[in-house]
C-alpha positions as CSV (number, residue, x, y, z in Angstrom):
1,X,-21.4,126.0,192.6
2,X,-23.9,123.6,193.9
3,X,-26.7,122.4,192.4
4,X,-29.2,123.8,195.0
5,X,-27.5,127.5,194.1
6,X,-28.5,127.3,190.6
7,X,-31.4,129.2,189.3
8,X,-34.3,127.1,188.2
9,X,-33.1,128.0,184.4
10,X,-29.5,127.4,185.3
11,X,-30.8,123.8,186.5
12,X,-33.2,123.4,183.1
13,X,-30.3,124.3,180.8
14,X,-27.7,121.9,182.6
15,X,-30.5,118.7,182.3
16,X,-30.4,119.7,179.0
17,X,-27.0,119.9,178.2
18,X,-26.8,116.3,180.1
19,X,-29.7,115.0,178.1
20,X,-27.7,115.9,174.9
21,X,-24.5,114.4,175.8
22,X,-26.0,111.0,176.7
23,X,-28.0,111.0,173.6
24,X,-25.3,111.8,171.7
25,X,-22.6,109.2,173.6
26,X,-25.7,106.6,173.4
27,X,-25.7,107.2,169.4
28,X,-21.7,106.9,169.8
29,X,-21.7,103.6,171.2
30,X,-24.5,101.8,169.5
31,X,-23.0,102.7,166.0
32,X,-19.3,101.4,167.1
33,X,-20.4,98.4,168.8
34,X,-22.5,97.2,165.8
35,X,-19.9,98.5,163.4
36,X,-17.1,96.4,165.4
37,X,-19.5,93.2,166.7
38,X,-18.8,90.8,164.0
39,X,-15.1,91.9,164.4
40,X,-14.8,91.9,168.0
41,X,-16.4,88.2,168.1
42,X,-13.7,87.0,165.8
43,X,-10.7,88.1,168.0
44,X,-12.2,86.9,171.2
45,X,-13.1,83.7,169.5
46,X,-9.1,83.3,167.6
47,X,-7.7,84.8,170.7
48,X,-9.0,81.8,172.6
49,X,-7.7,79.3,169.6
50,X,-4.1,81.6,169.4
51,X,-3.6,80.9,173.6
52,X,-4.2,77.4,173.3
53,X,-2.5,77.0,169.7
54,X,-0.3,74.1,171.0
55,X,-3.5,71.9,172.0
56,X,-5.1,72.6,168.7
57,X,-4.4,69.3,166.1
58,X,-4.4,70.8,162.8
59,X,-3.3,68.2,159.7
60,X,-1.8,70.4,156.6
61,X,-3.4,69.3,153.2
62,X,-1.1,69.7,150.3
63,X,-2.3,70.4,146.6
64,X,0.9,70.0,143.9
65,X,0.1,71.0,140.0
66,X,2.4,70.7,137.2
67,X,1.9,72.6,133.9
68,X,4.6,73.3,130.6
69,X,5.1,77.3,129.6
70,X,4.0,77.7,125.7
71,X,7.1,78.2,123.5
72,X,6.0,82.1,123.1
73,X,6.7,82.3,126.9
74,X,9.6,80.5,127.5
75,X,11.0,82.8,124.8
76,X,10.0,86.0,126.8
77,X,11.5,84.5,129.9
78,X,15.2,85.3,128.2
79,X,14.4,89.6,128.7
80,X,14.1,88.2,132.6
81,X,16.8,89.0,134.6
82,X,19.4,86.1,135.5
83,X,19.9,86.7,139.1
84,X,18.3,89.2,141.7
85,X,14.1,90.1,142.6
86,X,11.8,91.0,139.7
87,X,8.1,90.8,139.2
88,X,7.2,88.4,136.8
89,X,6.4,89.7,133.0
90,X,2.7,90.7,132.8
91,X,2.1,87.9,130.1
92,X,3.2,85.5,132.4
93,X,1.0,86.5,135.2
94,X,-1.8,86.7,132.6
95,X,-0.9,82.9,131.6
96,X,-0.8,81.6,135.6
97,X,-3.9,83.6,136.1
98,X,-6.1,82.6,133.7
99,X,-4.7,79.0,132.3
100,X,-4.8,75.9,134.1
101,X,-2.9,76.5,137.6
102,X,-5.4,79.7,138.0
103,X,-2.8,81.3,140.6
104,X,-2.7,85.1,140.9
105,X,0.4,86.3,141.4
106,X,0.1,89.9,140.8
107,X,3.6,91.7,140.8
108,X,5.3,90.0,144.0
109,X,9.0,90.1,143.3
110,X,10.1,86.8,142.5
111,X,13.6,85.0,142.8
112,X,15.5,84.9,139.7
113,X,18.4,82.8,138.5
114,X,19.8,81.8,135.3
115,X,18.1,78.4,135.6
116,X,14.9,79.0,137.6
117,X,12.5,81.5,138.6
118,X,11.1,80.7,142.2
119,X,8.2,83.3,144.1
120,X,7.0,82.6,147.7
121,X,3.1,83.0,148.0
122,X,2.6,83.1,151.4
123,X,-1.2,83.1,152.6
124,X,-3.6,83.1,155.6
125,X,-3.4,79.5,156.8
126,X,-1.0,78.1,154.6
127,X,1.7,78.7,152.5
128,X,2.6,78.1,148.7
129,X,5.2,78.7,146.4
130,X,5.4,78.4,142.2
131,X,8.7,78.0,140.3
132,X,9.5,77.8,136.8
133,X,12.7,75.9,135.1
134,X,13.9,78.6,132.7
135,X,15.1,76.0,130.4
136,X,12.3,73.8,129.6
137,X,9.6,75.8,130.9
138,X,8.2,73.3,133.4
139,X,6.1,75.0,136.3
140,X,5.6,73.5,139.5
141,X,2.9,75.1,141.5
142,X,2.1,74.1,145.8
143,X,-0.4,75.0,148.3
144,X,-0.3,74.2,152.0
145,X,-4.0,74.7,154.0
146,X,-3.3,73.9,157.6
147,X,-7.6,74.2,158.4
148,X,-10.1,76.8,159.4
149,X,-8.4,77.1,162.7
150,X,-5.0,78.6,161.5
151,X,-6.2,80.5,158.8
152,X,-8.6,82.1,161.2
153,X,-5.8,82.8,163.3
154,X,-4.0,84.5,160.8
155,X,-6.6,87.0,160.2
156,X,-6.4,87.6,164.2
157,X,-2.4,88.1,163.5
158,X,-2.7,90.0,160.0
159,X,-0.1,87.8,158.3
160,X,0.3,87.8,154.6
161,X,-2.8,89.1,155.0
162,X,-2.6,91.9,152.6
163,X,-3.1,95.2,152.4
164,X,-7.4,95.4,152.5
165,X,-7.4,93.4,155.8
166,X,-4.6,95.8,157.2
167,X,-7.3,98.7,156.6
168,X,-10.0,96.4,158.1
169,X,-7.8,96.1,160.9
170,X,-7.2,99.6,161.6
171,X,-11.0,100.8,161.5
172,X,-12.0,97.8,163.3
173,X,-9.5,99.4,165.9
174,X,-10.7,102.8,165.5
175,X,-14.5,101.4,166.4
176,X,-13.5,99.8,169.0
177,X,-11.5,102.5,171.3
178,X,-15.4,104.6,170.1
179,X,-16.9,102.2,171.6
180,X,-14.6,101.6,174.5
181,X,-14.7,105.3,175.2
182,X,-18.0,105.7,175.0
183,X,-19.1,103.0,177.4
184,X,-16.6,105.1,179.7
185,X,-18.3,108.1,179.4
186,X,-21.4,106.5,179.9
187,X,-20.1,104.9,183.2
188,X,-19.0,108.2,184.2
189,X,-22.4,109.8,183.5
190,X,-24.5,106.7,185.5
191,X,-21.6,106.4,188.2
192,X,-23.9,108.1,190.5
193,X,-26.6,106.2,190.4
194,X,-24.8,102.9,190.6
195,X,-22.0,102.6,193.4
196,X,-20.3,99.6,192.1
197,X,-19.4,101.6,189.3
198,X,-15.8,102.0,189.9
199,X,-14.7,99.4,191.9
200,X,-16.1,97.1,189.0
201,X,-14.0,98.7,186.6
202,X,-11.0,99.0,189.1
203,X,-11.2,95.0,189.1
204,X,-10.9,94.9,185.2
205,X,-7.9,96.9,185.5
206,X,-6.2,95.3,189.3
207,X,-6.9,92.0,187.5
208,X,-4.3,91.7,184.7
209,X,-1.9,94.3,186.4
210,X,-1.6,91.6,189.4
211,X,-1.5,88.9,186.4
212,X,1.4,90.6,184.5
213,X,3.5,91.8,188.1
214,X,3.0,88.2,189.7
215,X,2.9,85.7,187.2
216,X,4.4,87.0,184.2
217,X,8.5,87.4,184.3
């Protein structure tokens, strides 16, 4: 039915149901883009960095400290299995934690052997590792930090990034297809009004098609 066919309260209750929806898609969009700004300027920002990785010096700064296990320790290393994956006791951990090396391990499964317990601590923009002689008790503890850069593009990658930035990841996600849908809607609502509408958004979607059929084999 055309708009000129409508009755006068037809017409009121259809501006009004219009007026609704754009308040309520205008509420949509605000909230996700604010929610997802800080976010979305860090992946467009480490998605730059990430494409041009190879032109990007970074010079890896490695921090090596040494410590001895108390006797009392060593001892409790013997109910430690000799070969296989195990987290390490909880006395242990409470000794790396809050002693001299300061590493929190938490219960990673750690590489056993019957002379040496080695765990890989893998981290945003590095990489570090601790091992433990399981005869005289000698701990060996490394970091690697490769800069700002990489660990920034790690937290664009999610690696070893742990389980609170996986979440972070996901919402971030979630707020952004809001938002994303939103502005559609919008677009739709305005599209008559504004001509280049479409073909605008027909660009943002003939550009990397073309990109990716051309150029990318």
């Amino acid at each position: 039915m055309s708009p000129a066919a409508l009755t006068p309260e037809q017409q009121h209750r259809n501006k009004r149901r219009r007026a609704l929806w754009m308040k309520q898609l205008h509420q949509w969009h605000w909230i996700s883009s604010a929610l997802c700004l800080i976010g979305m300027l860090l992946f467009a920002v480490t998605g730059i960095t990430l494409n041009h990785a190879a032109s990007i010096e970074a010079t890896p700064t490695v921090q090596r400290q040494v410590a001895v296990l108390p006797p009392s320790l060593l001892t409790a290393l013997a109910d430690a299995p000799e070969d296989g994956s195990a987290p390490l006791p909880a006395a242990l951990q409470a000794w790396l934690e809050d002693g001299a090396l300061q590493v929190a391990v938490g219960d990673r499964p750690a590489e056993w052997s019957a002379d040496e317990m080695y765990l890989a601590l893998p981290r945003p923009g590095g990489d570090a590792w601790l091992s433990i002689d399981r005869q005289n008790g000698a701990v060996e503890y490394e970091v690697t930090r490769r800069g700002l850069v990489s660990y920034l593009n790690d937290l664009h990658k999610g690696r070893n990034t742990g389980t609170a930035w996986s979440w972070f990841i996901d919402g971030f996600a979630i707020a952004t297809l809001v938002f994303c849908l939103s502005g559609l809607l919008l677009l739709q609502l305005h599209a008559g009004h504004r001509r280049m509408t479409w073909p605008v958004v027909g660009m943002g979607l003939l550009a990397p098609l073309l990109l990716v059929l051309l150029f990318i084999h």
